[in-house]
N, C-alpha and C positions, 0 to 999 in steps of 0.2 A: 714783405720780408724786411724787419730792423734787426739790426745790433742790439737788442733788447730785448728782442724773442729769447726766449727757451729751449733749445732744439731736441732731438733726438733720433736715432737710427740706429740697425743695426751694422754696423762697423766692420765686421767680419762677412767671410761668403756665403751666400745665399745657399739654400740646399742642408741635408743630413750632416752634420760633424760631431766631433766630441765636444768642442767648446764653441758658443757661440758668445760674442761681444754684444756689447751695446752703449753706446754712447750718447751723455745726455752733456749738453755745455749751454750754459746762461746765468742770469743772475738767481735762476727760481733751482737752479740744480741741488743745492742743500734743502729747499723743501721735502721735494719729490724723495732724493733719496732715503728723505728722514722718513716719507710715506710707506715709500715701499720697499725697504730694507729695515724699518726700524731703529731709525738713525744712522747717521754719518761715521766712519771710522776715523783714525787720527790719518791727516795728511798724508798720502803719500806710502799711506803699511797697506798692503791686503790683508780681509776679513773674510772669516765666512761666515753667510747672515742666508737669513732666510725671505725668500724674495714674494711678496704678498700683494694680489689687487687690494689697494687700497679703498676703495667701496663697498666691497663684500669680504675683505679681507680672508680668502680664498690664499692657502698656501702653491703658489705656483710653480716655483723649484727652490734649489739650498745651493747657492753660488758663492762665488769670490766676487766681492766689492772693492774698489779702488776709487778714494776720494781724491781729486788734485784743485787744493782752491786756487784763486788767482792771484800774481800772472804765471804762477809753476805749473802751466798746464800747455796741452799743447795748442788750443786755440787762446789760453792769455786769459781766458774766462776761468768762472768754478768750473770743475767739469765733473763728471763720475763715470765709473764704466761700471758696468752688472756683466761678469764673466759666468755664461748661464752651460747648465746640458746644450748641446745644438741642435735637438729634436724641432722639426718645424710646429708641434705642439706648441712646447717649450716658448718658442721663438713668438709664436704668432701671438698667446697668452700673454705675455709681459706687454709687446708693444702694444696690446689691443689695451689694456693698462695702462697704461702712460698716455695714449690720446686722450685716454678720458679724463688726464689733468688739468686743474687750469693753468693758463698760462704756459701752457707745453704743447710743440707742434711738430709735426714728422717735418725733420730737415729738409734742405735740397741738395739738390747735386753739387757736389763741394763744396757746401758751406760750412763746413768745418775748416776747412785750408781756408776757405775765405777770410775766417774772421781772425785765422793766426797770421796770414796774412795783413791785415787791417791791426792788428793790435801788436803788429812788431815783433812777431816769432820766424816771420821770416820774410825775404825779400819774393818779391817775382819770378827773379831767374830762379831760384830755392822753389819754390811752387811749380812753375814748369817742371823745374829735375822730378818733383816727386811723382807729378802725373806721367811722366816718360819713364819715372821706375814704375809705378804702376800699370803699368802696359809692353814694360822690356817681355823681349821673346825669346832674345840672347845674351851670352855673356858680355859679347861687346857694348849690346843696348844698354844692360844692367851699369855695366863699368861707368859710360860716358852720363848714363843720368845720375849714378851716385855724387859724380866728380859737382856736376850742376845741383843738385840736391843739398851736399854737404858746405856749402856755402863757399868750393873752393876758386868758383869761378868770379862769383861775387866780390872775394876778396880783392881779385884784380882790378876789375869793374870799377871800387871802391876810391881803391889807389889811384886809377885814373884822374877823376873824378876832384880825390884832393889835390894833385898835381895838377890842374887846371884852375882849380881855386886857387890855389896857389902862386899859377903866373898871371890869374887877372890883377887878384893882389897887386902885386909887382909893378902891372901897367900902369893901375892908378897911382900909384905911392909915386912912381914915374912922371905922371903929368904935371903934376906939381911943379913940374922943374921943366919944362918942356922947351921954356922959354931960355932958359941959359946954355948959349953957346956948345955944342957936342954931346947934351948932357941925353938927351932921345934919341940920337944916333947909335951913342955907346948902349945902351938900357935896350933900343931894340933890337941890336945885336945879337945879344946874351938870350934876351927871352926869345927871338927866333929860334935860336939853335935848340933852347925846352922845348919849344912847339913841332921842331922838326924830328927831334928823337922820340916824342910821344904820338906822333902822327906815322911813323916807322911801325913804333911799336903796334899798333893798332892794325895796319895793313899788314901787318905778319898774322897775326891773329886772324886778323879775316881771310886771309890766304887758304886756312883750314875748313873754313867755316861751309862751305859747299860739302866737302866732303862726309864731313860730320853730320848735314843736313841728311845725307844718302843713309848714313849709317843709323840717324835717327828712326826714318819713316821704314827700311826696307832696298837692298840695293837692287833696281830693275834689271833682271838680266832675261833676254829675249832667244828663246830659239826659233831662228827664221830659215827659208829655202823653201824650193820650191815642192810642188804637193809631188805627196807618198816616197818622201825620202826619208820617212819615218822618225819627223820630229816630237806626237806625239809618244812613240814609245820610248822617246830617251826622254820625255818627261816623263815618262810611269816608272823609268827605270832611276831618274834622279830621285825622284820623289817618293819611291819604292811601294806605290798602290797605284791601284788603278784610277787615275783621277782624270784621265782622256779616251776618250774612247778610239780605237785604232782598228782602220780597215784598211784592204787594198785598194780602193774606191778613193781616186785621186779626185781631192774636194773634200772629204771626208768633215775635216775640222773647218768649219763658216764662223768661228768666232774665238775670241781668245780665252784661253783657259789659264787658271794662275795656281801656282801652287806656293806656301810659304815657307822657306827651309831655312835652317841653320849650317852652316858652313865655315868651323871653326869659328862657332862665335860670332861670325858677321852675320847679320840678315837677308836674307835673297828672294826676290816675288821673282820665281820664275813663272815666264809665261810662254806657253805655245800658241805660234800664232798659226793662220790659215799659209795654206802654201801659195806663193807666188806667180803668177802665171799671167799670160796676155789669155784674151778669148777664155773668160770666164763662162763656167755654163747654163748660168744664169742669175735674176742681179742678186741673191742671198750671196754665193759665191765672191761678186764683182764688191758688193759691199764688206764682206770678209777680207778682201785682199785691200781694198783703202784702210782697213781699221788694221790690218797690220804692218802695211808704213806707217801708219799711225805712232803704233807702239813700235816698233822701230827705230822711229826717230825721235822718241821719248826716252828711249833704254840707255841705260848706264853701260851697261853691257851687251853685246850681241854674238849670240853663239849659231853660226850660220852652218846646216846641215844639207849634207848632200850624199849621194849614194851611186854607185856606180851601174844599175840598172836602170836608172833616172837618167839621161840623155842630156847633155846642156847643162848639170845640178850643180854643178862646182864651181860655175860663177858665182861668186859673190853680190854680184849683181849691185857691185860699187858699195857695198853693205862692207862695213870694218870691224873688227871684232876676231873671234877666235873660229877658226873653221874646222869643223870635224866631219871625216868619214864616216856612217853610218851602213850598214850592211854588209861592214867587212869580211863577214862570214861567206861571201858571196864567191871574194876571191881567194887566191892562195897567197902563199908566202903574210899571213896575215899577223900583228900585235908584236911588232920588232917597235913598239913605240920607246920613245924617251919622253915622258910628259914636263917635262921641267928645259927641253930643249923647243927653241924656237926654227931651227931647224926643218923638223919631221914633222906631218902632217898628222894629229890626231887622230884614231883610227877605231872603232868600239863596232862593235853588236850586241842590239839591244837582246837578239833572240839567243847566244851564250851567257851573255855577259861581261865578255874579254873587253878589254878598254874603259867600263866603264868609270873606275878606282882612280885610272893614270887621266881619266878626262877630268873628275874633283879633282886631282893633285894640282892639273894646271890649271883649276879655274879657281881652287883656292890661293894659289900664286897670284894668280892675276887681283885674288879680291886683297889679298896682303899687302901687297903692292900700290893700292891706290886707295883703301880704307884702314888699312892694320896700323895706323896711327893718329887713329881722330880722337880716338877716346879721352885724348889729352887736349883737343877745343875748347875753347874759351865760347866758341857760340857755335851754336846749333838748331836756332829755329831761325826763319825768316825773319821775325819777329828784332832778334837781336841782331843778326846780321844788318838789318834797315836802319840799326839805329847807331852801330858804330860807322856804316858807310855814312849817313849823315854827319857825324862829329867829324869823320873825318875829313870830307869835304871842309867842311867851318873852320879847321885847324885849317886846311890848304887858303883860303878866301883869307885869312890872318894873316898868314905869310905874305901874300900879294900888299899887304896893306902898308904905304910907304912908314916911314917912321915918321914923318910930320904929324901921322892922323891915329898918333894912338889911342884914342878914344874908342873910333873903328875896331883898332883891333880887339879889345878888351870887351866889344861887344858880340865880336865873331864867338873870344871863347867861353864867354859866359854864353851862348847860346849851346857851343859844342857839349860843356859839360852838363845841360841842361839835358842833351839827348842821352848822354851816360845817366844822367839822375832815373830817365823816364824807361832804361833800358832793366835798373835795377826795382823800377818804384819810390824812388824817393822823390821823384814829383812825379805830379797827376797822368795817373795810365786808367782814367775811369772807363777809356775805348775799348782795353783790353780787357778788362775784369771779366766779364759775361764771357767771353770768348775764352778764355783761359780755364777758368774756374767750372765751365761746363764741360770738361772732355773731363773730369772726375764724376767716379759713383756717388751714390745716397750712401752716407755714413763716414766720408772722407772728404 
């Protein structure tokens, strides 16, 4: 694979549609199109041309062409799109066309983002957002990767970045003088006090940054208790299919089942786990109930169930989290709940249905509560989180550094803004490239 290859793919989804795309970016991309469209249209207008293997010149459909030479395109390269019918005929005819150009090779897995990444269309964190919109499941997801996509996060990043160039600046133009009387005392006074309001700012930012990692991937939220207090059925009833299988046969579930919900926007892997118990009935059972501490003490959330025909069920069994009633149907005087009070004890049955409306009320509280304001993060993968906690470490190592040795310090913070460079791409993240640029499809 070079930056000099020719690429091409289909750009749109796989399967039967009305329009299918296809995407050719390099420096051979005005040939090809001239091949198999019959020349190139003016810059940037859609045309409609008629699209022909160029060997047998075999008419293969009558599409809209879109030329964008460079760097007005979105990889920075020529590029061209062929906007075809979406028949997999259709689809399969043209690409099988275009292989058989020279100079032209079926892309890889985002190496289109790659190489507008590489030619300065957009930074790294801008490339994460896009693959995290490419994979949102919710509105929250959609929100917090547009915000990373749209370069809003960048901008700050940015500003960091010259505010640190800015007080190395400073240090040096400083040393100069180092030697007269007050003159490094006073100087690194002033630039502590920048170091310690950018080092603030930065641990606020990060402060979010867990969270937002939660809202990224999925928030874990775990129904645990012990067996046949019928926590699979209040997954079938969360998740409104059958997606656990539910018997009276205490044991029933030996592994964990997950389900993936939307919940006002926020994302949820719910998971039911095996019931809790001493004197397992044997080891499938005994290894069910380790892998549900497991995810227990993995979960973001834990919604601990229990049942009043279950004996002993309503301990929590030191487990924290939201605790709900299940089988309330069992008893009388039942669904006097307040779900937004902390109060009263959650109360549902799965076999009417009562409670189960007021148990999302309070578990979408709970997700609002401790997610319903990430989407404004400044970081949100590991990734970014590693690299602002190292700057800011290097801004604190500065500070420590007396003023007789500001050379020291002027080396902490050119190092700090060095991890902001590598956070945004502006110096070498070639570790991350592969890793990044492979969680996108063939055509993106």
């Amino acid at each position: 694979m070079t930056a000099m290859d020719t690429i091409f793919a289909l750009s749109s989804g796989a399967g039967r549609s009305a329009v299918a795309v296809i995407r050719i970016s390099g420096p051979a991309a005005s040939d090809v199109l001239a091949r198999v469209a019959g020349g190139k249209p003016a810059a940037r207008v859609v045309a409609l041309r008629t699209i022909r293997d160029p060997v047998t010149g075999e008419a293969l459909d009558r599409g809209m062409v879109l030329w964008s030479p460079a760097p007005r395109s979105f990889t920075g390269e020529d590029c061209a799109e062929l906007h075809l019918h979406g028949s997999a005929a259709v689809v399969g005819a043209v690409l099988k066309a275009l292989n058989g150009q020279p100079g032209l090779r079926p892309a890889e897995a985002g190496e289109f983002t790659r190489r507008a990444f590489l030619n300065g269309k957009m930074d790294l964190v801008e490339a994460e957002g896009l693959a995290d919109l490419l994979q949102a499941r919710t509105a929250g997801q959609r929100r917090q990767a547009f915000r990373q996509m749209s370069g809003m996060a960048s901008s700050v990043f940015d500003a960091w970045r010259r505010q640190l160039l800015l007080i190395r600046a400073d240090i040096e133009a400083v040393v100069d003088f180092a030697d007269e009387p007050g003159v490094a005392e006073e100087a690194s006074s002033g630039i502590d006090a920048r170091i310690s309001i950018l080092a603030t700012e930065m641990s606020s930012a990060l402060q979010k940054s867990a969270a937002a990692e939660v809202v990224r991937d999925g928030v874990r939220v775990v129904l645990a208790g012990r067996p046949n207090t019928g926590k699979s059925s209040l997954l079938n009833a969360l998740a409104r299919r059958e997606a656990a299988i539910v018997s009276e046969i205490p044991g029933t579930t030996r592994d964990a089942i997950e389900v993936s919900l939307d919940i006002n926007g926020i994302p949820v892997n719910l998971t039911d786990t095996a019931g809790l118990r001493d004197g397992a009935a044997d080891v499938v059972e005994e290894e069910g109930i380790r892998r549900s501490r497991t995810h227990i003490a993995e979960a973001d959330i834990v919604v601990w169930v229990w049942s009043s025909d279950v004996p002993g069920s309503r301990t929590p069994d030191g487990v924290p989290g939201l605790v709900v009633q299940n089988k309330a149907d069992l008893d009388s005087g039942l669904f006097r709940n307040d779900p937004m009070s902390d109060d009263r004890p959650l109360r549902v049955s799965t076999l009417t249905g009562e409670g189960i409306s007021g148990l999302l009320q309070k578990l979408t509280a709970v997700l609002q509560h401790h997610y319903g304001d990430v989407e404004s993060s400044l970081l949100v993968s590991a990734r970014q989180t590693a690299a602002v906690q190292r700057s800011i470490r290097l801004l604190n190592d500065a500070l420590a550094v007396p003023a007789e040795h500001l050379e020291i310090k002027a080396e902490q913070i050119r190092s700090s803004s060095e991890e902001i460079g590598r956070l945004t791409g502006r110096i070498g993240v070639e570790e991350w490239l592969g890793e990044i640029f492979s969680r996108f499809c063939i055509g993106k």
